[in-house]
Every structure is written in structure tokens, then in C-alpha cells.
N, C-alpha and C positions, 0 to 999 in steps of 0.2 A: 504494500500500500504506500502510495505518497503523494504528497499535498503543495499546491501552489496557492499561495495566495496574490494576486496582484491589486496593491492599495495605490489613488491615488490621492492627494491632496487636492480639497478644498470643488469635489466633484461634485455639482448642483444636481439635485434629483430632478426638478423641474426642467430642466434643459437637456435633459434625455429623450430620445424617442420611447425606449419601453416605456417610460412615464406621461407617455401624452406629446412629448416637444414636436411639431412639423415643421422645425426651420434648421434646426442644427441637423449640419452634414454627419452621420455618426452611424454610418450602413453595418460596424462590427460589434456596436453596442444591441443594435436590434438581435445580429446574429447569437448575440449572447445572451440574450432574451431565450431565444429560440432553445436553447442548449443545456440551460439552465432551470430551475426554480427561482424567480422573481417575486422580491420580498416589500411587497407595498406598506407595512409597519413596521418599518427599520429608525429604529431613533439613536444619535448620540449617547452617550451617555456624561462623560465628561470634557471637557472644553479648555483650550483646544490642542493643538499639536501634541504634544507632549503629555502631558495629562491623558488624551486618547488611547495614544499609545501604551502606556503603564496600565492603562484596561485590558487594552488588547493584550497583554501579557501575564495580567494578574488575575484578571477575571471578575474584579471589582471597582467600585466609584473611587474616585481619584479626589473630588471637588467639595467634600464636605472636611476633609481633614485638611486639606493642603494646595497651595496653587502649584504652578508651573515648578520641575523637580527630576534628578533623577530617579533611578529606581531603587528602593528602602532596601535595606540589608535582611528586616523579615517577609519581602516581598517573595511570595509565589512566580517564579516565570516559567511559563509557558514553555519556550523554547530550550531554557535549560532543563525542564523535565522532561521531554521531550529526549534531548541529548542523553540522560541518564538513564534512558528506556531505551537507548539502543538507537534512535531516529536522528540521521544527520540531519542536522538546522543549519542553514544558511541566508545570510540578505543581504541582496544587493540593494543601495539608494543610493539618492543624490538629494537627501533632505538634511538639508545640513545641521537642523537642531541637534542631529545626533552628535557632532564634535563639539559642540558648545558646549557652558557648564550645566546647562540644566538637561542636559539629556547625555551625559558623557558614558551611562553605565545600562545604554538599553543595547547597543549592537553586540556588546561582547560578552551576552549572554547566550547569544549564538554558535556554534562549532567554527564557522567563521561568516567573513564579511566583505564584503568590498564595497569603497566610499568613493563615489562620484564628484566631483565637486564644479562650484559654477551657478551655484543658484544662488538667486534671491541676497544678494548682498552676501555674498558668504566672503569672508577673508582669504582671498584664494591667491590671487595676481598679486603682488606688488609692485606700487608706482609712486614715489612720491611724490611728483606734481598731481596737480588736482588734475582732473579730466573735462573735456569739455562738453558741457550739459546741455542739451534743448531747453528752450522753453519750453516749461511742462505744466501740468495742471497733476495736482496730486501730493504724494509722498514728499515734496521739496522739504518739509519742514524735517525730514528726518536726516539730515545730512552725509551722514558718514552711511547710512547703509546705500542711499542712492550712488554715492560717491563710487562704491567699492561696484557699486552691482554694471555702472557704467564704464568700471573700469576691465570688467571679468568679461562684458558683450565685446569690448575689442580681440576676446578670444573664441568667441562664440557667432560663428560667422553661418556656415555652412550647415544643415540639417544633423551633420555625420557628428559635429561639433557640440550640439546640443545636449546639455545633461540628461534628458529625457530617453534620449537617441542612444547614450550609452549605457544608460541605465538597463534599459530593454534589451540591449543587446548581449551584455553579462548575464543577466537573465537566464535569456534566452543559452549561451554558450554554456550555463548550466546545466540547462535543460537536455542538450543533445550529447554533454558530455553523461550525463548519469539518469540517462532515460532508462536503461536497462538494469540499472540498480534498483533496489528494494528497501525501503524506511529511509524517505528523505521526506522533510518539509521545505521548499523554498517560499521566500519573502522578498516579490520584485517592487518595490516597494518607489514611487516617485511623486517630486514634490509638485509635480502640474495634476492640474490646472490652475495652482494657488498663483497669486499675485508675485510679480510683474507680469503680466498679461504677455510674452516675448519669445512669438513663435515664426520658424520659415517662412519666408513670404509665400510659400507654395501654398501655405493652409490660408492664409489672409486674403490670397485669392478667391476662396471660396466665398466668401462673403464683402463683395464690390459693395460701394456703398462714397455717397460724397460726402466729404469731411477736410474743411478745408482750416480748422481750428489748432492748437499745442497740441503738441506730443502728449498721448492719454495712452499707457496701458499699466497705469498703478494707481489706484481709487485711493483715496484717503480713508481711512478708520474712522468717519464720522458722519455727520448729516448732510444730504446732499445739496449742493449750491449751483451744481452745475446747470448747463444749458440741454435743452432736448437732445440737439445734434451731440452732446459730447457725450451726455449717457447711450443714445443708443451708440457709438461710435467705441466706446470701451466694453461695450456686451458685445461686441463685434469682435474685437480683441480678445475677449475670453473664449467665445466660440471659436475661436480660428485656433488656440490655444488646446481647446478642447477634441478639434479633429483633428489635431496631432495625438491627441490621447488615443482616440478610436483606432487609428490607424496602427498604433504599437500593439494596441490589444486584439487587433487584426492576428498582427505577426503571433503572439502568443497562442491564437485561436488555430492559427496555419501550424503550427508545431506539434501540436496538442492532437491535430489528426493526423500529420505526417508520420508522428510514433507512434500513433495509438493510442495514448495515455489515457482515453476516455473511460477506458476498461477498468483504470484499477487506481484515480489519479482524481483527487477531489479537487476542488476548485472553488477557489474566494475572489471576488471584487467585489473590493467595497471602498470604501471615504472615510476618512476623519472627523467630516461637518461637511457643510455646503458655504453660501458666501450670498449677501447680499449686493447688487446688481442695480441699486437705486430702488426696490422695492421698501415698500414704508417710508421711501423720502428716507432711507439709511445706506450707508456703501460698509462693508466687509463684514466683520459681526465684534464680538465679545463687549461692544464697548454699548450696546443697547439689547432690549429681552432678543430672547432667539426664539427669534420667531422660524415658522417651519422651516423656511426657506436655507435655513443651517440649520434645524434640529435633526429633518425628517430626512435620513439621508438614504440613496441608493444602496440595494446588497442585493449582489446573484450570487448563488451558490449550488455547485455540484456533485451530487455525492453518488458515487459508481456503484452503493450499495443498492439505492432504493431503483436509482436509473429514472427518478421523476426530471423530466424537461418539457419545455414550452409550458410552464404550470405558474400557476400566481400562488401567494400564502399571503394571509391576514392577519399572521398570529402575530404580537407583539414583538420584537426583537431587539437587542442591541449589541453595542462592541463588546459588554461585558462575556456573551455570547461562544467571543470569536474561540478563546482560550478551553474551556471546556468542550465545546464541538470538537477542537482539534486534538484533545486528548484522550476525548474518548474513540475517537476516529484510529486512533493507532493503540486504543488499550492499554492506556497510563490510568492510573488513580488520579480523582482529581481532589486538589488538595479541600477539606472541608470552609479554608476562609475563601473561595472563589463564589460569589453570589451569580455569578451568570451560570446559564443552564444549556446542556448540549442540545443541541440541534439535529440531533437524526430523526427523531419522531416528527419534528415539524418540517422536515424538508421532505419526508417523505408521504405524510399525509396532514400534514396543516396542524399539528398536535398542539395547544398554546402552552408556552410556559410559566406566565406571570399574567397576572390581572392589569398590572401598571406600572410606568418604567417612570426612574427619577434621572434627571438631567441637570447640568447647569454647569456654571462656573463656578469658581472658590470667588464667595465677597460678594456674587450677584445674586439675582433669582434662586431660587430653587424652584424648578420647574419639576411636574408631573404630569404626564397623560395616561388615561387607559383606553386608546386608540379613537375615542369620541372628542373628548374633553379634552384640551391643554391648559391647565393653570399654573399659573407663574404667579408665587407668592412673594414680594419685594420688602427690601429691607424698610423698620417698621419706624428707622431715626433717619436723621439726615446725614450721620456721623456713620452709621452702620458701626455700630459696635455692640456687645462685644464680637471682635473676632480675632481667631489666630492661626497661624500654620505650626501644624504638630508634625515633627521630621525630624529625622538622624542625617538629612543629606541637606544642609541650606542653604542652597543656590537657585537664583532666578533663571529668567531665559538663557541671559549671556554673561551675567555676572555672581560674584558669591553674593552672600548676603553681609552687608555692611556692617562695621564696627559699632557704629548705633543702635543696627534693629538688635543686634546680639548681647547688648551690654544688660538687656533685662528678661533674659529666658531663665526659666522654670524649666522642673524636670514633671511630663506628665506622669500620673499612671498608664499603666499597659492598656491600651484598646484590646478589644474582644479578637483582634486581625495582627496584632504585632508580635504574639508569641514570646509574652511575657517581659518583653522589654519597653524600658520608659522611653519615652521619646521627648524632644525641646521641643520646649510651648513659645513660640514667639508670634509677639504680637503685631497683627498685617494691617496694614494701612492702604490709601490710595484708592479705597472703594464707592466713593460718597455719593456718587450721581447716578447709583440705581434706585434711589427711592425715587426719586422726581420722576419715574414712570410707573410710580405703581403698579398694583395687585390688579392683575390681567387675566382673567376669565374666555374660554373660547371655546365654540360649537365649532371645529374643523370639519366635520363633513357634511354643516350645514356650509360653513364658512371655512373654505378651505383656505383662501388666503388671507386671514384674520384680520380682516376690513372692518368686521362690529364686535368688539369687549363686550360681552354679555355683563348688564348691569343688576337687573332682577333675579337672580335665582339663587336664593339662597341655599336651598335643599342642595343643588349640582358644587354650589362650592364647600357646602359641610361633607359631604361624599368624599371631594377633590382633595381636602385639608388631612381627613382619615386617610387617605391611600398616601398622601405624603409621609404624612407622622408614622405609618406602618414602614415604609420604606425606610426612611431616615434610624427609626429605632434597629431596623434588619441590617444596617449597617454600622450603626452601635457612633451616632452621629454625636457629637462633642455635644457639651450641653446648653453651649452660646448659640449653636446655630437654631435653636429654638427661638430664644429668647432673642436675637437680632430678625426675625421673624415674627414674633410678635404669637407662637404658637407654645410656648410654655405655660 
């Protein structure tokens, strides 16, 4: 038996064809449609890159104890149990959080790895003159990562050149190296279609269009200001982005029949989150609620056992998911602190595993749906406090954690998931502007793109508060996150 999973970043479900899209070029997405089981209640769980990930590994929420982080010393991973049962793990990507300091210690939990570099402002080229910039609409204010990312595209010229391009192709060279072998998982793992929007002209082709405005293909992280022409002009950019994606998962799909592997060779696509596009008058996400358009994300999956394809499921699902599905799939124990639930009964006749799935960020929302409802319960001060991040590893995205936040940590007690060790209580800042949107109530499949906050119904949000607080206690949730909630 063995297992491919190909992730990519920041892949809108809405802008698929299996999901309904008639404009986006993406003939290999359909074919995968086709091929597979298509999971129309696939949500997020934690937010976003990195955090994601540490689910997809552990098998549990990431976002009520801690923000963005490596992975814990008593964390369950996946791919290392995996390794110890015998199943080579490997991943290839070109997402570069992984050599940063908040994600330094998820690749090499793998048998091995290989890192692609090139994206998204990664620290790759050096140059010390500055580089010279378009006028642009967007990211300007983040200086150094622009800097670096316009200085890496003087090396990213050609299709062949593209991190995406090699990512896929390592892959891939996996694949036909050890097609014939028995107990591997690979993890082809890329950071498109996430922002800079900076694809072959060949794909941009696809989508003609006049625009005669700045250089657009990186949205800013906030509310939109821009003009018609420049929004539809950067969703142009993303599509173009995105049938570069199609196109690689073509070649994966072309491999996949040329060896056979359909036989005995299960298969993952899925996302991180999705990404806002100017819907809600918002561009990218974490920094307003997540709404569907990032919650609700795309997942195909195929499993050689059941042989279910061309088939839809409605059962509830998420990342927490992915790690139990894949250990029970090769006949590992799965460890008892993983809250996600294996996937073979529901891929192969719609089986549901949970009544309702909890989402969010650390410091934001706590969101919950049970595939009707979405409620997003928002912090209940304007301070949001209290809050803290509980960790043995304390490091942000790209940095440690400063000599200040550090000078007033506590030792907690053991969570019900740490395996008897204390972990530092330090206290998080910088969350203050998710109250000014308040506690958000919605009928998604009356209101599927959550145009009207349901304001009368008390009954639906007493139900919605119960299925959070059950979740939150099932994950043994610190006892500030109550009380900066407003639910203690």
C-alpha cells in the first residue's frame, strides 16, 4: 500500500469546477473529480499555514492553545509514526515556512525531504542593492518581503524555473523512482496558488482581459479600496496562477495511470484554507471572520480499498482528518490524543464522523458549524483578554519570541494532550480588532455566501454555543478562552 498526498496553498473551493466555477481553465481538476470521492463538507480546522499543518500531523486543533509555532516535543506526528511502522515518509515543497522559525521542526519529521526555494519573499538570492520595483498597488507596505520576492523573480524567469515547476517535478521523480516499492507515503506539497499571484505568461494567457492600471498580483491583508478593473484584474492573476496548478496535477494524474498506482495507491488533494478575492469588501483572510470563502475548503480523496469515484460525500470533515485516515490506511495505532477520525467508512459510503467541526485562529473567532449553521463567536472586550500561548517551542512566523513577551511566563499545568508535561504560559497580544465584528450567526445553505447574519434566533444560537463548548471542553481548551468569549 502507499499514499500520495498533493497539498496546495491557499486553493479556493469556489473557483473550482467540481464546485460549481464555469470560468476557471482547470480540465485536470474536473478529471479529479471524476477519479475520486468529492468532499463538499470539508472545513479548516486551524489557521493558517503552519498551524494547518501541525493538524495535519497531529490530528488535532492547533488554535485554542497557541498561534503560529513549531511542532511540540509531546506532539503526535503522523509521518514519524508512520516511519516507525515501517512506511517511508517523504516531502517535497517549496513552502518556505518550513525553514523559518516557526515551522523549523515539521519537514524533519519525515524519512526525508527536499526544499525548493523561491517563493513568496523567501530569503533565497542575495543582493544588496535594492531592486527595482513597479509601481504597484498592494503589499508595498511590507518592504523587505517585497524586496526579497522581486529580487528571487530575476531568477524565476522561465516555466522550468518556477518553484511550483520543481516542486512537481521531484515529486513526480519520486514517484517513478519507487513506484514499485511497497509502504511509502509521499507529500508533494506547494505553496500556489497562495499570494504573489506570479505565474508563466502561458497561463495568463488564458485569461485576456484589458487592464491598463499598477502592477496587481499581491492583495493586501485588509479591506478592499480598490477599483472594479483592478479587482477583477488580480482574480485574473490568481486564476492564471491556479491553471498552473491544474496543469501539474494533470502530470501527477498522467503518472498515476502510466504505473498503475490506482490499484493499491490512495490519494489526497486538499488546501490549507482558501483566500479572499475582494468578496465581503475583504482581500486575503486571518485579519477578518473566515468566512466560507477560507473556511470551506476543497478535499478529493482516493482510497483503492473501497474503489468509490465520480461520488460526492456530505459528511462533515477536516484537516484534523488527514493524520488518522493515513494511519489507519497502513495499520498504525492511532495515538488516543488525535481528535480527528479516519476516513475509510466515509469515503467509502458517506459514514459521518462528528456532528460539528470547530475552527479558527488563536486570539480570533472561535468558529463552529454543523454543516447548516456557521457561528463565529467574537471576543466579548475590546482588549481580548484574557489570552495566552501555552508552548515549549516560542517562536512566531519568522522570528523567536522577544525578551519582553518572555520576561513574565509561568509554568502551566499539563493539558489533557501534553503527556504530562508543563508547558510556558505567555501572554499574546496584538489581537484587539476582532470584537469590532462581532458574534456572527449564519444559514449557509440558505445563504451560502453569508450576505445576511441571522439576527433573531435565539434557539439556533443556544444549539450553536452547546456544540462549541462540547468541542472546546473535547479538546481540554485553557480556561481564558471561555471567559474572553464571554461563554464561562
Amino acid at each position: 500500500m502507499k499514499a500520495i498526498m498533493l497539498m496546495f496553498d491557499t486553493l479556493n473551493r469556489h473557483m473550482l469546477p467540481p464546485y460549481g466555477c464555469d470560468w476557471i481553465h482547470a480540465p485536470n481538476f474536473k478529471r479529479l473529480a471524476e477519479k475520486t470521492v468529492t468532499f463538499d463538507q470539508a472545513y479548516v480546522g486551524s489557521m493558517p499555514c503552519m498551524p494547518a499543518r501541525r493538524e495535519l500531523q497531529t490530528g488535532r486543533y492547533n488554535f485554542l492553545h497557541r498561534s503560529w509555532g513549531p511542532m511540540e516535543p509531546f506532539d503526535d506526528s503522523m509521518p514519524e509514526i508512520l516511519k516507525q511502522h515501517g512506511v517511508y515518509t517523504h516531502i517535497v515543497t517549496d513552502h518556505q515556512h518550513y525553514w523559518e522559525d516557526g515551522g523549523g521542526t515539521y519537514h524533519t519529521r519525515y524519512s526525508s525531504f527536499e526544499l525548493i526555494r523561491g517563493q513568496e519573499g523567501d530569503p533565497w538570492k542575495g543582493e544588496v542593492g535594492d531592486p527595482e520595483l513597479p509601481d504597484m498597488i498592494g503589499m508595498k507596505q511590507m518592504h523587505q518581503l517585497i524586496r526579497q520576492d522581486w529580487i528571487n523573480r530575476q531568477y524565476i524567469r522561465e516555466e522550468k524555473d518556477f518553484p511550483q515547476a520543481q516542486t512537481m517535478e521531484k515529486g513526480l521523480e519520486f514517484i517513478r523512482r519507487n513506484g514499485d516499492a511497497d509502504r511509502w507515503f509521499l507529500q508533494i506539497e506547494t505553496f500556489d496558488p497562495h499570494e504573489p499571484f506570479y505565474a508563466p505568461q502561458a497561463y495568463r494567457d488564458l485569461y485576456p482581459h484589458k487592464y491598463d492600471g499598477k502592477h496587481f498580483d499581491w492583495p493586501p491583508y485588509g479591506p478592499v479600496k480598490e477599483t472594479k478593473e483592478e479587482i477583477e484584474h488580480v482574480r485574473y492573476e490568481y486564476a492564471a496562477l491556479l491553471s498552473m496548478c491544474d496543469h501539474y496535477l494533470g502530470k501527477v494524474l498522467d503518472t498515476m495511470d502510466e504505473l498503475d498506482l490506482w490499484k493499491d495507491t490512495m490519494l489526497i488533494v486538499n488546501t490549507d484554507h482558501g483566500y479572499l478575492l475582494g468578496e465581503h469588501d475583504w482581500w486575503a483572510k486571518t485579519i477578518m471572520p473566515f468566512y466560507n470563502e477560507i473556511a470551506h475548503i476543497p478535499l478529493f480523496i482516493w482510497d483503492p480499498r473501497s474503489g468509490a469515484r465520480n461520488e460526492r460525500r456530505q459528511s462533515l470533515v477536516q484537516t484534523i482528518d488527514f493524520a488518522p485516515t493515513l494511519l489507519e490506511y497502513f495499520g498504525a495505532d492511532i495515538p488516543p490524543d488525535m481528535q480527528g477520525k479516519p476516513l475509510k467508512h466515509t469515503i467509502a459510503r458517506d459514514e459521518a464522523v462528528r456532528e460539528a467541526a470547530l475552527f479558527g485562529l488563536h486570539g480570533a473567532h472561535v468558529n463552529v458549524t454543523d454543516g447548516r449553521y456557521v457561528y463565529m463567536r467574537a471576543p466579548v472586550s475590546e482588549d481580548n483578554t484574557p489570552l495566552y500561548n501555552y508552548t515549549l517551542m516560542p517562536t512566531h512566523m519568522r522570528s523567536r519570541f522577544s525578551v519582553p513577551e518572555l520576561q513574565e511566563i509561568s509554568l502551566q499545568e499539563p493539558f489533557s494532550f501534553t503527556k504530562g508535561v508543563r508547558t510556558m504560559k505567555i501572554r499574546a497580544s496584538g489581537y484587539n480588532h476582532y470584537h469590532a465584528f462581532g458574534t456572527l450567526l449564519y444559514d449557509v445553505q440558505d445563504d451560502p455566501y453569508q450576505q445576511k447574519p441571522l439576527t433573531a434566533h435565539p434557539e439556533t444560537e443556544r444549539r450553536m454555543i452547546e456544540l462549541m463548548k462540547r468541542l472546546m471542553a473535547d479538546s481540554d481548551a485553557p480556561a481564558e478562552q471561555y471567559a474572553r468569549l464571554g461563554l464561562d
